[in-house]
VOTOR-783371 format. One line per field, with one value per residue (C-alpha): residue number from 1; residue in three letters; x, y, z. Coordinates in Angstrom, 1 decimal. Example, Ala and Ser with C-alpha at 12.3 -4.5 7.8 and 13.67 -1.06 7.14 Angstrom:
! residues 2
n: [1; 2]
res: [Ala; Ser]
c1: [12.3; 13.7]
c2: [-4.5; -1.1]
c3: [7.8; 7.1]
***
This chain:
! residues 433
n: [1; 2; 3; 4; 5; 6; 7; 8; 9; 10; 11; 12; 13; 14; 15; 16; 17; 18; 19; 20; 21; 22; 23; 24; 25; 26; 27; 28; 29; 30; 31; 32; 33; 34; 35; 36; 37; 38; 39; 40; 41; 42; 43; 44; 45; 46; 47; 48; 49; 50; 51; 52; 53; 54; 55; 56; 57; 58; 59; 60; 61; 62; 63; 64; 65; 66; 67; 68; 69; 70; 71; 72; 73; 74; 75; 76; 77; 78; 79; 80; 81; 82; 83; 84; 85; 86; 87; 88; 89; 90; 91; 92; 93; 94; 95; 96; 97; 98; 99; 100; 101; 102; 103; 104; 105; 106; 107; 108; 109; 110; 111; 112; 113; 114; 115; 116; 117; 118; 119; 120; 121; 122; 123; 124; 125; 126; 127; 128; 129; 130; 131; 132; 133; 134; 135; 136; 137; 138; 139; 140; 141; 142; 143; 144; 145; 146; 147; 148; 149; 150; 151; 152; 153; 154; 155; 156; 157; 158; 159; 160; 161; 162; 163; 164; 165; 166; 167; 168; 169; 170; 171; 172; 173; 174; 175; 176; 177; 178; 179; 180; 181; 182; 183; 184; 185; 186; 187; 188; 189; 190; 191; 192; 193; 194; 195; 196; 197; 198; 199; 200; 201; 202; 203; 204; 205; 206; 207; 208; 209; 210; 211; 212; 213; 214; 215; 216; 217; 218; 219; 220; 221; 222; 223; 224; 225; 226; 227; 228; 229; 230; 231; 232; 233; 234; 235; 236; 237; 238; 239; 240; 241; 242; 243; 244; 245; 246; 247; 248; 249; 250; 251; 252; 253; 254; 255; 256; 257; 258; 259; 260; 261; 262; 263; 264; 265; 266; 267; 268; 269; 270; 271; 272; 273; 274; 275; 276; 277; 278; 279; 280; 281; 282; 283; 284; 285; 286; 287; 288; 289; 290; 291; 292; 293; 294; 295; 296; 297; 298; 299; 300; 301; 302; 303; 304; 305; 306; 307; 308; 309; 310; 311; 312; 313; 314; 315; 316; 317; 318; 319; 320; 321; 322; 323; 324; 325; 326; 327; 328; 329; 330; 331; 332; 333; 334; 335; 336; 337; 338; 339; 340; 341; 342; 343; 344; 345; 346; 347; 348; 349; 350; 351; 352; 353; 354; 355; 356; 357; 358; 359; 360; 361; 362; 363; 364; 365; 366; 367; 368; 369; 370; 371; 372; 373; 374; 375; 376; 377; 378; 379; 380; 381; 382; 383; 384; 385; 386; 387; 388; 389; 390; 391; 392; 393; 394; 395; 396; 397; 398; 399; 400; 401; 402; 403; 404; 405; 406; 407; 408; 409; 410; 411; 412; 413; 414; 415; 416; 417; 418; 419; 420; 421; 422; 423; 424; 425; 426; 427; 428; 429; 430; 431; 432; 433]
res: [Unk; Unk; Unk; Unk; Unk; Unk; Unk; Unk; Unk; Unk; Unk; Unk; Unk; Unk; Unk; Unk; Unk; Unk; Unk; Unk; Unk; Unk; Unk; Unk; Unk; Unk; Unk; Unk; Unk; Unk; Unk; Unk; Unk; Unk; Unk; Unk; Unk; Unk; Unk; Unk; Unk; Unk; Unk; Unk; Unk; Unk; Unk; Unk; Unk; Unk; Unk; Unk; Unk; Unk; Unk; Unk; Unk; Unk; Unk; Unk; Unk; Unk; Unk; Unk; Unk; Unk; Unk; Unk; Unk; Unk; Unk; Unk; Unk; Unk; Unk; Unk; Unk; Unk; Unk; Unk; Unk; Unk; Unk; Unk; Unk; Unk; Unk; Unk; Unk; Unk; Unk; Unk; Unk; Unk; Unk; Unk; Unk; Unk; Unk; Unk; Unk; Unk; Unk; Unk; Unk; Unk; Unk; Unk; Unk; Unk; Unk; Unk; Unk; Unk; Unk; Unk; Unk; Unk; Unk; Unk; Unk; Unk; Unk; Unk; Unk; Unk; Unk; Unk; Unk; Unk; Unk; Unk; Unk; Unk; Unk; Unk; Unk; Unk; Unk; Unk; Unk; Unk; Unk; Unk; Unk; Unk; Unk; Unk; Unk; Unk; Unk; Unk; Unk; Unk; Unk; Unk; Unk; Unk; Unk; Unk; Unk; Unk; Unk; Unk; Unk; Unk; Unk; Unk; Unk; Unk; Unk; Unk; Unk; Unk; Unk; Unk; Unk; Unk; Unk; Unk; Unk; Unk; Unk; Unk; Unk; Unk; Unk; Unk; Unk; Unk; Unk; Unk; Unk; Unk; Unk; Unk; Unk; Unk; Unk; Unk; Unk; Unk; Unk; Unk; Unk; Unk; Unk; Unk; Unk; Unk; Unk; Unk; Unk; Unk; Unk; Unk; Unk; Unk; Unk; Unk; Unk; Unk; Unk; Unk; Unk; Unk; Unk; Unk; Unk; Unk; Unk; Unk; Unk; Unk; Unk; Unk; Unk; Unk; Unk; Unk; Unk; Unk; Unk; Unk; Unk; Unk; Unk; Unk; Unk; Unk; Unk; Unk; Unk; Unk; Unk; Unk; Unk; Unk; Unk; Unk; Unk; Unk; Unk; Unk; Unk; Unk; Unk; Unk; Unk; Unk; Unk; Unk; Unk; Unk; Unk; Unk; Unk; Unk; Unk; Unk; Unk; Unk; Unk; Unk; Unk; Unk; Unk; Unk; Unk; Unk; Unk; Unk; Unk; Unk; Unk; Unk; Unk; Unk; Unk; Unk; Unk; Unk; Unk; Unk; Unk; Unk; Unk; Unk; Unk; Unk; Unk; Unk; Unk; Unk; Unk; Unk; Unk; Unk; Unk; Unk; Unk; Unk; Unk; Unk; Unk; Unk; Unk; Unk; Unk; Unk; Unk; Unk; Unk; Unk; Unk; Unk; Unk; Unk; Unk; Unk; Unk; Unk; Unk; Unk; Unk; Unk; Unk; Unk; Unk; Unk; Unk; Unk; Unk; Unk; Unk; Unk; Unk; Unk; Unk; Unk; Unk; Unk; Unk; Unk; Unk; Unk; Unk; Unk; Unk; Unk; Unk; Unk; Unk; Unk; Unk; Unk; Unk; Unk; Unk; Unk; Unk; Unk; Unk; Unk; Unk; Unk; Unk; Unk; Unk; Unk; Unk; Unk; Unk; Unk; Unk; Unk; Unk; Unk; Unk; Unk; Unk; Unk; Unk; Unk; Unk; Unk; Unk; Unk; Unk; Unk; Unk; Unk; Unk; Unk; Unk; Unk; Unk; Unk; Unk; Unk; Unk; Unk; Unk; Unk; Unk; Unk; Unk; Unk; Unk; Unk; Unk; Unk; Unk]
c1: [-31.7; -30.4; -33.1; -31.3; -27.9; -29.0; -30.7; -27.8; -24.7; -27.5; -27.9; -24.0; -23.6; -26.3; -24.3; -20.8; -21.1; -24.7; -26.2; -28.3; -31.1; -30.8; -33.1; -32.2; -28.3; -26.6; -24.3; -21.9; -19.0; -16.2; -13.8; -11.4; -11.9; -11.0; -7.7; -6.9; -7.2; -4.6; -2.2; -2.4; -1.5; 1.3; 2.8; 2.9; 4.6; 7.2; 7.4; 9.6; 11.9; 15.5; 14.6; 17.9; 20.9; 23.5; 21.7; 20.3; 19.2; 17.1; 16.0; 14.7; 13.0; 10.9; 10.1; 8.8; 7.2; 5.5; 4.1; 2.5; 1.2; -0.7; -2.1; -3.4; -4.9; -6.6; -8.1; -9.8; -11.1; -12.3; -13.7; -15.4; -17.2; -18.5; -20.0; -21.7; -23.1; -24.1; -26.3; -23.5; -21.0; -18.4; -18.7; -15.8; -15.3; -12.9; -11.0; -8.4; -5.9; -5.8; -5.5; -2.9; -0.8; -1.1; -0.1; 3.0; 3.5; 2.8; 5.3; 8.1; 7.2; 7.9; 11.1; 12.1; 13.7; 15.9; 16.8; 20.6; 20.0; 16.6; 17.3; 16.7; 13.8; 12.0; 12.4; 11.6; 8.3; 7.4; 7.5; 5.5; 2.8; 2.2; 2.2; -1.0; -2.3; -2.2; -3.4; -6.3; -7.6; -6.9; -8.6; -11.8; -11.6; -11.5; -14.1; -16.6; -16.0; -16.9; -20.3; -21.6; -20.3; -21.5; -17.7; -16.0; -12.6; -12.0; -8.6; -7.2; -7.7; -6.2; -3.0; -2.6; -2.3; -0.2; 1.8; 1.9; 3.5; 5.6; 6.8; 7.2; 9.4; 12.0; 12.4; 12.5; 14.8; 17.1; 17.1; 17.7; 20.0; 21.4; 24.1; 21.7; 18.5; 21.0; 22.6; 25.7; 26.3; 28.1; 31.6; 29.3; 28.7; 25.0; 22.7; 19.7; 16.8; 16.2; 19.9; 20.1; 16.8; 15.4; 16.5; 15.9; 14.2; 11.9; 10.9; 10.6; 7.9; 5.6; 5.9; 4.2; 1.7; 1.2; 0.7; -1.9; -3.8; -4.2; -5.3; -7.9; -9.4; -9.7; -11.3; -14.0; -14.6; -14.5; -11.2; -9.5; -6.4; -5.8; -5.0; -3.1; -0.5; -0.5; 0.6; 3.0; 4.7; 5.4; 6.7; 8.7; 10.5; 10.2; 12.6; 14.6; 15.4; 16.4; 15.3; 15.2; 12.2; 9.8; 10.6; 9.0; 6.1; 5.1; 5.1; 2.9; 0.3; -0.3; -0.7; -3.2; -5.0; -5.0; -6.5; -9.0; -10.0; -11.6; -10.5; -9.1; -7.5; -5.5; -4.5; -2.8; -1.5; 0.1; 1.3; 3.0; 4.4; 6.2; 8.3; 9.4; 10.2; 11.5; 14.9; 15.5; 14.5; 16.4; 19.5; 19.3; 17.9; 17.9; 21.3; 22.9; 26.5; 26.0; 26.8; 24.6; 26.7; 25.3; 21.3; 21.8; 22.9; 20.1; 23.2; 24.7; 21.5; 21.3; 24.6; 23.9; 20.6; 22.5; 24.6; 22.0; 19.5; 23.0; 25.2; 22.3; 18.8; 20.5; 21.5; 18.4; 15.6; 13.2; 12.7; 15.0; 18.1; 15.0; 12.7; 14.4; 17.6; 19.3; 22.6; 24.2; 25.8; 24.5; 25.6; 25.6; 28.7; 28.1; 30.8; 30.3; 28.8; 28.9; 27.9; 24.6; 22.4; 19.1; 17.9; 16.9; 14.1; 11.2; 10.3; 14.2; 14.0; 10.9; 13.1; 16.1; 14.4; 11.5; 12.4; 9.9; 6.9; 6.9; 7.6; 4.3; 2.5; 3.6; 2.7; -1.0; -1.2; -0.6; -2.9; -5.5; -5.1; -5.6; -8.7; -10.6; -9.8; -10.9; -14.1; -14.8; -17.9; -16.2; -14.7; -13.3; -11.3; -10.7; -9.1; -6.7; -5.9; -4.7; -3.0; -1.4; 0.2; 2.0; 4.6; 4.3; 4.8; 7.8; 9.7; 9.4; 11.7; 14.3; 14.4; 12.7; 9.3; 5.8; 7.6; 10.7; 12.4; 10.3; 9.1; 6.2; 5.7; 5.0; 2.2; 0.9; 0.0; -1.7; -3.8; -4.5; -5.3; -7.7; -9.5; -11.8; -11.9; -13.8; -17.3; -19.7; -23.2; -26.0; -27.6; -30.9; -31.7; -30.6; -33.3; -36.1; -34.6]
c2: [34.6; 32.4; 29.6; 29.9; 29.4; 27.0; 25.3; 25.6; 24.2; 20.8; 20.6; 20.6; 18.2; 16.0; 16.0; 15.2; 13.2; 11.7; 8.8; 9.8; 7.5; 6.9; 4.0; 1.6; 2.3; 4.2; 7.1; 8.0; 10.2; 11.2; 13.6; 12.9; 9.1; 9.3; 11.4; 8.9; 6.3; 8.5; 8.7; 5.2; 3.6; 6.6; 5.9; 2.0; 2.6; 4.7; 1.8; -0.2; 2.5; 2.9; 5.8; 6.0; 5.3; 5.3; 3.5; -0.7; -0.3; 2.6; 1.8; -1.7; -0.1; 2.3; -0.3; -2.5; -0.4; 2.2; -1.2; -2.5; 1.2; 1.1; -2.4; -1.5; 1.4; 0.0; -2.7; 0.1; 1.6; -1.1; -2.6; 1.1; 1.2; -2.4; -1.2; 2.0; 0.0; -3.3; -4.2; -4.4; -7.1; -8.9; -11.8; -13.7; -15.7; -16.7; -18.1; -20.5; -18.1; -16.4; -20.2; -21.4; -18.4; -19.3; -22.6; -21.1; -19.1; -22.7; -23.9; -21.7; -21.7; -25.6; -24.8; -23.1; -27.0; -27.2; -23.4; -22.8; -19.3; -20.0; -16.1; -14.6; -17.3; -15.9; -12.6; -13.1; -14.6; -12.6; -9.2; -11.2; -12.3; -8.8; -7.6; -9.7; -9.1; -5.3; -6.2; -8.3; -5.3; -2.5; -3.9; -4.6; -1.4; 0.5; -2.1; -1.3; 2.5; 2.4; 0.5; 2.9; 6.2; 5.0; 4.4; 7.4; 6.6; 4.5; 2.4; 3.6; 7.2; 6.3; 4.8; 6.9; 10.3; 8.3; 7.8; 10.8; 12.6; 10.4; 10.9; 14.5; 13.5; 12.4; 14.9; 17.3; 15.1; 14.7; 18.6; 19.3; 15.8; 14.2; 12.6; 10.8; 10.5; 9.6; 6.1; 6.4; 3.5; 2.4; 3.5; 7.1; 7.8; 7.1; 8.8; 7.1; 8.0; 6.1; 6.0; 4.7; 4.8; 2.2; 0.4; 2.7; -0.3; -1.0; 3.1; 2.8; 0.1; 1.9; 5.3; 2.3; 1.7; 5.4; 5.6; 2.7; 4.2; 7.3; 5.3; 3.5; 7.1; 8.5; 4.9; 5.3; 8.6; 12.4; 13.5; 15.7; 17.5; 15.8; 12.4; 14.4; 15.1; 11.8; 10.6; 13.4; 13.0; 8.8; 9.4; 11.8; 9.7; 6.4; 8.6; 9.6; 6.3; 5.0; 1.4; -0.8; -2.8; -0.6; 1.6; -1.2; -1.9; 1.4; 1.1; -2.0; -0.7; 2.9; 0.9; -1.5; 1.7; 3.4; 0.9; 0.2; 4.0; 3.2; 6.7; 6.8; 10.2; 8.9; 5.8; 7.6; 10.1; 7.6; 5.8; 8.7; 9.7; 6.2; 6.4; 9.4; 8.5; 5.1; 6.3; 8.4; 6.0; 3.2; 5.4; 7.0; 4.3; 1.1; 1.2; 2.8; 4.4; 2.4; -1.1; -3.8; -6.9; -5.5; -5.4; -9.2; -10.3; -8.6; -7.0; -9.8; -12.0; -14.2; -16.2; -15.5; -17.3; -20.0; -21.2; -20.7; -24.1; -25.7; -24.9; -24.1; -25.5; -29.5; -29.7; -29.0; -29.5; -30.8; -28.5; -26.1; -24.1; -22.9; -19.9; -16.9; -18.5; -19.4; -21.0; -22.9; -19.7; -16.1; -15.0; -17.7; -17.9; -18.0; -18.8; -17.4; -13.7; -12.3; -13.4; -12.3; -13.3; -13.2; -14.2; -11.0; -13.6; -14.2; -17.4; -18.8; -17.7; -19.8; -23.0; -21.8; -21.3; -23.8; -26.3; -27.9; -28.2; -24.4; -23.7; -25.6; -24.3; -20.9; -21.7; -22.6; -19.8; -17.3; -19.7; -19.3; -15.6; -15.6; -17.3; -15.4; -12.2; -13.2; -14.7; -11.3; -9.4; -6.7; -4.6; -1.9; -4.3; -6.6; -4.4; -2.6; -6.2; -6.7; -3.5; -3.7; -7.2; -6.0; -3.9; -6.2; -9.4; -7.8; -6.3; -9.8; -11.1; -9.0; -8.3; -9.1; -9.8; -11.0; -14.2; -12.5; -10.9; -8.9; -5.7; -3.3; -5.7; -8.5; -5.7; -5.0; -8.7; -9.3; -6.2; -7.8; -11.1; -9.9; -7.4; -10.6; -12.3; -9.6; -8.0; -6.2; -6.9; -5.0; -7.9; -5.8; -5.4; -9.3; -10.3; -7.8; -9.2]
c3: [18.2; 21.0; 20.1; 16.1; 17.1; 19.5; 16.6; 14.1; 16.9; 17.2; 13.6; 13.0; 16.0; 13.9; 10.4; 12.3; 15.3; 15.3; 13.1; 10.9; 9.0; 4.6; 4.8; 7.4; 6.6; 9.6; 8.5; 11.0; 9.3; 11.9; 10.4; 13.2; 12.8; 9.2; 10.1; 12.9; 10.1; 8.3; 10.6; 12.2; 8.3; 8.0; 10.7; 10.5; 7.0; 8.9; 12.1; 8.9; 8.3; 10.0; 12.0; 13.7; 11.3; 13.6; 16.3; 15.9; 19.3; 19.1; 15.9; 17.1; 20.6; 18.6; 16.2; 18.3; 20.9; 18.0; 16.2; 19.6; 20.0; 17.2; 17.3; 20.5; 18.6; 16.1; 18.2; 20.9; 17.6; 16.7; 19.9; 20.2; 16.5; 17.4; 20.8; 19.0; 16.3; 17.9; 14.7; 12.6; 12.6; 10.7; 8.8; 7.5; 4.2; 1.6; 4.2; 2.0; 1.8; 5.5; 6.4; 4.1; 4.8; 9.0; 7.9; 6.5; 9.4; 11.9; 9.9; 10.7; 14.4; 14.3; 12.2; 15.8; 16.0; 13.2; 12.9; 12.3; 14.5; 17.1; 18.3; 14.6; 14.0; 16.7; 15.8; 12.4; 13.3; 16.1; 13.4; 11.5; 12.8; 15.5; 11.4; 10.8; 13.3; 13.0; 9.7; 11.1; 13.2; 10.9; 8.0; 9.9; 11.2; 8.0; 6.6; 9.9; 9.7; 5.6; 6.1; 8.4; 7.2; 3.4; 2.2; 3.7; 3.7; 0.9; 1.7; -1.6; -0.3; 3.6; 1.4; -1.1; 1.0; 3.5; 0.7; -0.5; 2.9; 3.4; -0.1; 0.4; 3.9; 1.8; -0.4; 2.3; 4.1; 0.7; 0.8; 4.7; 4.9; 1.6; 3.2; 5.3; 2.4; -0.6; -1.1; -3.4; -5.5; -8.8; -7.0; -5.8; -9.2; -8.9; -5.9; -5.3; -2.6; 0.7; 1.8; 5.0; 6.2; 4.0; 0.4; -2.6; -4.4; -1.6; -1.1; -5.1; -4.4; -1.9; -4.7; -7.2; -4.2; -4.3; -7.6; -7.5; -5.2; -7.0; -10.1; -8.2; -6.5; -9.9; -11.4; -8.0; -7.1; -9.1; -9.9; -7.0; -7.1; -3.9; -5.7; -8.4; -6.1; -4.6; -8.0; -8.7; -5.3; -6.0; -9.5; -8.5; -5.4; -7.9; -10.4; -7.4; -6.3; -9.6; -9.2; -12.2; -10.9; -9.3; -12.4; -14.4; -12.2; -12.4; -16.4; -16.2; -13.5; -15.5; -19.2; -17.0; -15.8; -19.2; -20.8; -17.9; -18.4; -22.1; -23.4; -26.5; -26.5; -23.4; -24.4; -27.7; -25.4; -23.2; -26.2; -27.7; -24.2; -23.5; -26.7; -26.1; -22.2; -22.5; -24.4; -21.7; -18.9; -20.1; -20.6; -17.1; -14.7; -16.7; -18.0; -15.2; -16.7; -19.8; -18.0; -20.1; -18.1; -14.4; -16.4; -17.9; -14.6; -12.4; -10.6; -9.8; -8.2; -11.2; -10.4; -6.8; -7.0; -9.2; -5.9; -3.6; -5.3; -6.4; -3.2; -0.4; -1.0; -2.2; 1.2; 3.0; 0.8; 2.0; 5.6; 5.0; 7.2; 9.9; 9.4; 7.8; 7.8; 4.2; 5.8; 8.4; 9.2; 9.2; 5.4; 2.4; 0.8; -3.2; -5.0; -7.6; -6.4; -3.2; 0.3; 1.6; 4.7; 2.3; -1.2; -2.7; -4.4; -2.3; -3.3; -3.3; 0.1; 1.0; -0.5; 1.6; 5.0; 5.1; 1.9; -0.3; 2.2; 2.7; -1.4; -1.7; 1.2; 0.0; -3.7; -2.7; -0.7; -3.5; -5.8; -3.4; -3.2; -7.1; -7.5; -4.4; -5.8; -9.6; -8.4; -5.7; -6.8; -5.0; -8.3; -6.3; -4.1; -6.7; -8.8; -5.9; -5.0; -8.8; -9.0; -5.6; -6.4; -9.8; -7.7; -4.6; -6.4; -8.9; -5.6; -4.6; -7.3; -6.0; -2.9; 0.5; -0.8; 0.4; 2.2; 2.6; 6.2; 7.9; 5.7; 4.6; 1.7; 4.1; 5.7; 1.8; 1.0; 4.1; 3.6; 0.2; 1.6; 4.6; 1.6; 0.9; 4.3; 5.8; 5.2; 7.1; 7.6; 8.9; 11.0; 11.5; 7.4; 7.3; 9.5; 7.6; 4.5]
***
């Protein structure tokens, strides 16, 4: 009896924590690493939220000192996978656009001499680049963990479930706190989700990321209820926020995935379902109390965005006001809209802060991005990288964006970026090979 139990504990210690052999490919499935995974991605989501409403201060401490915190985190894991597997190691390629967006970043550090504010600069950048740098680790660490535990933890799946609880935070927190989890616009005849602790259209694009990753689980793995309440959770805090954008991103990224899918009956289906949705959507999100001028003008950023090349970028076009910095002062003055101390247009802000060297640099950055990920042999990555750029690069237009002050989007396209820079190689069946 005791030589049976003693039997069955080691057999159990073999399928969790031991590496098993499937050919010469290691298999080394941690359940706790997986959930560590988890959480570390959750809560580097939640690092870019104003945890503290009524405190800057706070807000900025925990910020800071959580991000370092996990950095550290995810390079010990790292470090620690690389010691236990010593045959495996990471080669890097499609290097293009991790080099054109450092140059972008090189370039703002030497914009430290020109800057109209060197204080925010150096904020700006040092948020930044500790942000690609979590990236940098985090993605290899996800990459290292997949290749020897046979594609565990699929980054869609880490995302998507991250997602998906913080999704469900809201909502609780709109329920326990809606003074706090409800932003009250149009003169507070309009509520939308995210009130003070982040933007409503910025929470509306990581509900689109949600939704993309549960899209790309059900394209790559069997269908799991799991991933069926990721989705439900992100539309339902994408309708709560009631943003115009990530409203249409979402539109986009399911017709892509429908028609991806190949099945007739749901293509109809989704056919028939948008015209009888999109009435109802354009009455109650789009056209927000009935207001066709505020729509036309893009609320207001399109004569905003007017002054800003006429007025702002003809005065300093070339180099630009300094990293992050649109003005000689803190807020840009538009003459013909109101004053604001960013773009709410990505790539206007690149023109503002860094001029026409970093709209190029920028501009071949994203080209470069583009061309790895159509010529990857990677499909799964490939198409998350496709998908994830139709909310990212939409958001973009309208607020903080990719190049924009320091936010989660930022985090997303460098994710996207490093998906083709890393891969990881058994050196052992390279040498047999």
């Amino acid at each position: 009896m005791a030589t049976s139990q003693h039997y069955n504990t080691a057999t159990r210690q073999h399928r969790n924590t031991a590496t098993s052999q499937h050919g010469n490919t290691a298999v080394y499935r941690q359940k706790w690493l997986a959930n560590g995974l988890l959480i570390l991605l959750g809560l580097r989501i939640t690092s870019y939220f104003t945890l503290f409403p009524d405190s800057v201060a706070m807000t900025q401490l925990v910020k800071t000192v959580l991000r370092v915190i996990l950095t550290g985190v995810a390079f010990m894991w790292l470090n620690q996978l690389k010691q236990k597997f010593p045959k495996y190691r990471v080669e890097y390629q499609n290097s293009t656009p991790l080099l054109l967006y450092c140059a972008y970043l090189i370039l703002g550090i030497i914009s430290i001499f020109w800057t109209s504010s060197v204080r925010y600069t150096m904020l700006q950048l040092s948020m930044i680049i500790e942000a690609l740098v979590f990236a940098w680790f985090y993605i290899q660490l996800v990459a290292f963990y997949n290749k020897v535990s046979d594609n565990h933890t699929r980054f869609s799946w880490l995302f998507g479930v991250s997602t998906m609880w913080i999704c469900i935070a809201f909502m609780l927190g709109l329920f326990f706190d809606p003074d706090t989890y409800y932003r009250q616009t149009h003169g507070g005849e309009v509520s939308r989700l995210g009130g003070y602790i982040i933007n409503p259209n910025e929470l509306g694009m990581l509900a689109v990321l949600g939704a993309v990753m549960a899209y790309t689980e059900f394209r790559n793995a069997a269908f799991k209820m799991t991933q069926m309440w990721v989705l439900i959770a992100s539309v339902a805090v994408l309708l709560l926020t009631q943003s115009r954008s990530s409203l249409g991103a979402f539109l986009i990224v399911t017709g892509i995935y429908v028609f991806m899918s190949g099945n007739r009956k749901l293509i109809l289906g989704s056919i028939v379902g948008a015209v009888f949705a999109l009435p109802i959507l354009v009455r109650t999100i789009i056209l927000k109390q009935g207001d066709v001028e505020e729509v036309m003008s893009m609320t207001g950023r399109l004569p905003f965005w007017e002054d800003l090349i006429m007025y702002g970028f003809t005065k300093e076009p070339l180099l630009g006001y300094g990293f992050m910095r649109i003005s000689y002062s803190d807020k840009f003055d538009s003459i013909h809209s109101y004053a604001a101390g960013m773009t709410h247009n990505t790539f206007i802000q690149v023109l503002l802060n860094l001029g026409l060297v970093g709209g190029f640099i920028c501009m071949f950055q994203m080209i470069a991005t583009g061309f790895v990920i159509g010529a990857s042999k990677d499909s799964y990555h490939k198409v998350l990288a496709w998908l994830m750029l139709v909310p990212l690069i939409i958001n973009s237009t309208t607020e903080f964006g990719i190049f924009g002050e320091s936010n989660y989007g930022i985090q997303f396209y460098q994710f996207v970026v490093l998906f083709f820079v890393m891969k990881v190689i058994n050196t052992e069946k390279k040498i047999l090979a």
